[in-house]
N, C-alpha and C positions, 0 to 999 in steps of 0.2 A: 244868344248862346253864351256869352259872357256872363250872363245875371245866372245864367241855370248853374252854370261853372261854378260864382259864388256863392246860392244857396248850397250847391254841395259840398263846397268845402267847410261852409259854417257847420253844416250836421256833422261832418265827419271831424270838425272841432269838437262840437258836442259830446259826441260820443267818446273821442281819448276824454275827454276832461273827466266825463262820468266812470270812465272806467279807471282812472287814475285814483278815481277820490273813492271807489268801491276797494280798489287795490289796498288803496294807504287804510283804510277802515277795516280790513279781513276780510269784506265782503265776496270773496270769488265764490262761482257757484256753487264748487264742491264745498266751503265750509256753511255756505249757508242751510243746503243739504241736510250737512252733519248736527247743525243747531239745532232744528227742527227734530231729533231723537237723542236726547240728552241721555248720557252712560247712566249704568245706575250707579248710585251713591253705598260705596263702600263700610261695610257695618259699621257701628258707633265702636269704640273702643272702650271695652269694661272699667271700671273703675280698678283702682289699683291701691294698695297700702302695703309702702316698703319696709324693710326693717332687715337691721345689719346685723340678726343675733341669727346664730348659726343653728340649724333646725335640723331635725332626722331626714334622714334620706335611706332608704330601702337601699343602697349597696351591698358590692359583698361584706364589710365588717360585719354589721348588724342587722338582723328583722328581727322589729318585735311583731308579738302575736298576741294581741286581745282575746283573752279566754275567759267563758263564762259556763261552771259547770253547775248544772240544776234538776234538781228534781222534780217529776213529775208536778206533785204539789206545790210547785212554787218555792224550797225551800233549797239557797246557794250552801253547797257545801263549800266549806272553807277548811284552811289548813293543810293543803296538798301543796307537796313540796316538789323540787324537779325532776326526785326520782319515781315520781307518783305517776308522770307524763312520760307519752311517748309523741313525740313530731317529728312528720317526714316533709322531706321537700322534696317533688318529684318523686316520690317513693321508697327514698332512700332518709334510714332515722338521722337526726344530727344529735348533736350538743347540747342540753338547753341549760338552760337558770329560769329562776323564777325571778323576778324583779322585786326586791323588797320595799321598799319605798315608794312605790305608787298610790298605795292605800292614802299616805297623805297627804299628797301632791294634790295642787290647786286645779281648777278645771276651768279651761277658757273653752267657752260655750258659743256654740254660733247656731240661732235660731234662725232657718230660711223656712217664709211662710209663701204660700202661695198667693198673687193676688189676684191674676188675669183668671179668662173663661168663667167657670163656674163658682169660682171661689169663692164667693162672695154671699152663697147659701150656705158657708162654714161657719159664717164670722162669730155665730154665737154662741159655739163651740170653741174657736180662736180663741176669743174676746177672754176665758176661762185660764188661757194658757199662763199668764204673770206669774202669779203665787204659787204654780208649781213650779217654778223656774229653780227657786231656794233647796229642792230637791237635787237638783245639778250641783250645784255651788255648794252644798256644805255648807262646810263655818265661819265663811264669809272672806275669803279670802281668793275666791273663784271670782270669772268676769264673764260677763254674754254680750254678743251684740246682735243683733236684731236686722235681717235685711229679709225686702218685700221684691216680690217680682211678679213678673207679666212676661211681657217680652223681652225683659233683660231685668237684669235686677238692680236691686239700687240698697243705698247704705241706710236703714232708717235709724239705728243709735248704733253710735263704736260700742268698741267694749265699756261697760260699768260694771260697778260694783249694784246699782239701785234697782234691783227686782220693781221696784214701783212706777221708775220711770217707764221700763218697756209695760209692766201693765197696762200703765196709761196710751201706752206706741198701739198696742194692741187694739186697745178699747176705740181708736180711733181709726183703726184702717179704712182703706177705700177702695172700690173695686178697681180692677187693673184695665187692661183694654183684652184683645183674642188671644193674647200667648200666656204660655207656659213654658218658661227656657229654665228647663230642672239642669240639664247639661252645664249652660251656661253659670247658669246660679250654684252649683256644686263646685266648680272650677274657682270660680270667684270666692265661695265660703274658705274654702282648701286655703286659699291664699291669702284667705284674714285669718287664719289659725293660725297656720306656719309664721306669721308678723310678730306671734305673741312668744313672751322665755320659752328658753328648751324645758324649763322643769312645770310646765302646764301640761296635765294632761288635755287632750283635745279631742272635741265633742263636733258632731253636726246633727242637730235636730232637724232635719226635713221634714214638712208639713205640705204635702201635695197630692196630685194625681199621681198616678204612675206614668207614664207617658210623658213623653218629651213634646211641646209643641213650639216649635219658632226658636229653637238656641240658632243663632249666628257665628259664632264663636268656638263651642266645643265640639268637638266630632268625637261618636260614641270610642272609638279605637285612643286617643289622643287622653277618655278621661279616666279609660282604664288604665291607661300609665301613671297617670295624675293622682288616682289612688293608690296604687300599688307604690308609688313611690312614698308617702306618708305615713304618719301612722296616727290620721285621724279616725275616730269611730263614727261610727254612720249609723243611726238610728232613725229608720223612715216611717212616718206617720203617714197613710195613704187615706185619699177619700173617692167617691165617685158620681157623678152627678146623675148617676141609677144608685138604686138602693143596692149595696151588695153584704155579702154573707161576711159576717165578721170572723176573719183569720188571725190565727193567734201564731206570732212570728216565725220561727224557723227551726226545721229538724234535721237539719244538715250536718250530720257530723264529717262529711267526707267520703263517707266509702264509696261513693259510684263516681267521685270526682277522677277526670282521666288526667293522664302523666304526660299525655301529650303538647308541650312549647305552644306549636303551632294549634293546635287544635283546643286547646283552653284559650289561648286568645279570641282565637275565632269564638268559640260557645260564649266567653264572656261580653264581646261586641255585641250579636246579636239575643243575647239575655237583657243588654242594657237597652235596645232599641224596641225590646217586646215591655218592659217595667222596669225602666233604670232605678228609679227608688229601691226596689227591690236589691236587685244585682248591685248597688257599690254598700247595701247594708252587708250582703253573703260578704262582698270582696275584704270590706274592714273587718269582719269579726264583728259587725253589730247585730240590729236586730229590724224586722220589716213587721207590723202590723195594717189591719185596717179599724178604719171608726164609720160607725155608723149614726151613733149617739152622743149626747151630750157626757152620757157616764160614762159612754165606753171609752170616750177619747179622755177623760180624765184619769179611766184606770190606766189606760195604756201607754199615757204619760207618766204615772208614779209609779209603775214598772218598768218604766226604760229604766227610767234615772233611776233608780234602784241596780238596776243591773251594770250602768254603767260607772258604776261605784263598785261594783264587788266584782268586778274582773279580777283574774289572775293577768297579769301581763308576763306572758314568756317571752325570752329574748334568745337567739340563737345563732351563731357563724357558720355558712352557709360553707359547705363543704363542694359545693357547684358553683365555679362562676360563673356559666354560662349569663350571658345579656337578656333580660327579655325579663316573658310570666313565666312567674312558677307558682305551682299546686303546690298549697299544704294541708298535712292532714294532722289535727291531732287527736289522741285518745286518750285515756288514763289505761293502766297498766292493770286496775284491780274495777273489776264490773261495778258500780255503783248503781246501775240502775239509772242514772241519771243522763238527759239530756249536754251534749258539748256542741256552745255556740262558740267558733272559734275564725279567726282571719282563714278565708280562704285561699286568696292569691299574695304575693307582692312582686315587685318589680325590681329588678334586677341590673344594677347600671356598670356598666366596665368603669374598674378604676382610672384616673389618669395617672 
């Protein structure tokens, strides 16, 4: 009876000891449990490039408005002055000016190329892209930088002055893995423009699908603030990995656009989840194509950048301060017959 006595007291040593040294380890049942189904891991953090110069902000002082008026055949009429325009916000006309000094203003250029999914039956169409690039930049006094994405994007050259080096960027891409973060990657562009002087004008050339696949980061609602509060131009190059009908960019001059706050937020959310490339070209005032071809995407290249050189940029004091989107429309005052590619939204921030 004594020996049973002490084998059971030695197990019942055994077992504090074991459970002491599980204690001091963390090993109690419940976190052992919880090891066994590790949390998931919180998105990567985008890259970032700061800069302490002070950049446009869509408030009430100012919106500018990228305007591009054309005709039929191709041909930009120029020399229209601010009493030639008429622009509403919300429906009601404001103020305008013409901005005269754009025409010379340097252009920091941000090329986002697609790399994930399909992209990679472009590249020999891409590959083409370098030496038009000198069409952006002018007279050498412009800068581009060059970023590639998949599932997130990434930095592949800052800004330069050397059209030859991103040639070369080009000439060497690689395919990406199954994403396409156009959200993300437009978020991220936005925010290497705004890094560059106030006296750049700024450019985003998008090279992608339409369709967003795999951003982390930006939410369609979150990057229509994100543009409307800029005043970058948005020029989308789309492609599709079916053959599709080649579209020649955009007839929008505003008139079926609604007055409604709420309801152009809503329409432009779900416009950017149907073909965001599309929707933040309408939202800047730029312009949305597709390529099919090796020449088509060359013409379509040396017609942006044509056109985004011969903008008129209207500037205007919003007579509404309401927070939020607001609808603009503009129009010229005498018929020309001609095509107006112009900003359609911007965003609206209460002063401090």
């Amino acid at each position: 009876m004594a020996g049973k006595s002490l084998l059971t007291l030695r197990g019942d040593i055994r077992l504090i000891w074991r459970l002491v040294v599980m204690g001091c380890l963390g090993f109690a049942p419940g976190v052992i449990m919880a090891q066994q189904l590790p949390a998931p891991e919180p998105p990567l953090p985008l890259p970032s490039k700061s800069s302490d110069d002070a950049t446009f902000k869509a408030t009430t002082n100012v919106v500018l408005v990228p305007t591009l008026v054309e005709k039929d055949h191709g041909e930009v009429i120029y020399g229209l002055k601010s009493g030639d325009f008429v622009l509403e916000d919300n429906g009601v006309p404001q103020k305008l000016r013409v901005e005269e000094d754009m025409d010379t203003a340097p252009v920091a250029l941000v090329v986002a190329v697609q790399q994930g999914r399909m992209a990679g039956l472009e590249y020999d169409k891409i590959a083409k892209l370098g030496p038009l690039l000198d069409l952006f930049l002018g007279d050498g006094k412009g800068v581009a930088a060059l970023v590639g994405f998949d599932s997130k994007p990434q930095l592949v050259r800052d800004f330069t002055k050397s059209t030859e080096d991103l040639t070369e960027d080009l000439r060497h891409f690689q395919p990406g893995d199954g994403g396409a973060a156009i959200l993300d990657t437009v978020g991220y562009a936005v925010d290497l423009l705004q890094s560059e002087p106030k006296q750049f004008r700024r450019v985003l050339l998008l090279i992608s699908e339409e369709r967003d696949h795999g951003s982390a980061h930006m939410k369609p609602e979150k990057l229509v603030e994100r543009i409307g509060l800029t005043d970058v131009l948005v020029l989308s190059l789309t492609f599709s990995p079916a053959k599709a009908e080649l579209l020649h960019d955009l007839k929008d001059n505003g008139d079926s656009r609604t007055m409604s706050m709420i309801g152009t937020l809503l329409m432009a959310t779900q416009a950017m989840k149907k073909n965001v490339a599309r929707q933040i070209a309408v939202m800047s005032g730029g312009e949305y194509a597709t390529f099919t071809r090796d020449k088509g995407f060359e013409d379509r290249v040396a017609e942006v950048a044509q056109h985004a050189r011969n903008r008129y940029l209207l500037s205007f004091h919003p007579t509404d301060a309401t927070p939020g989107l607001h609808t603009l429309r503009v129009r010229t005052v005498q018929d020309y017959g001609a095509r107006i590619v112009a900003r359609a939204n911007y965003w609206a921030v209460a002063e401090p």
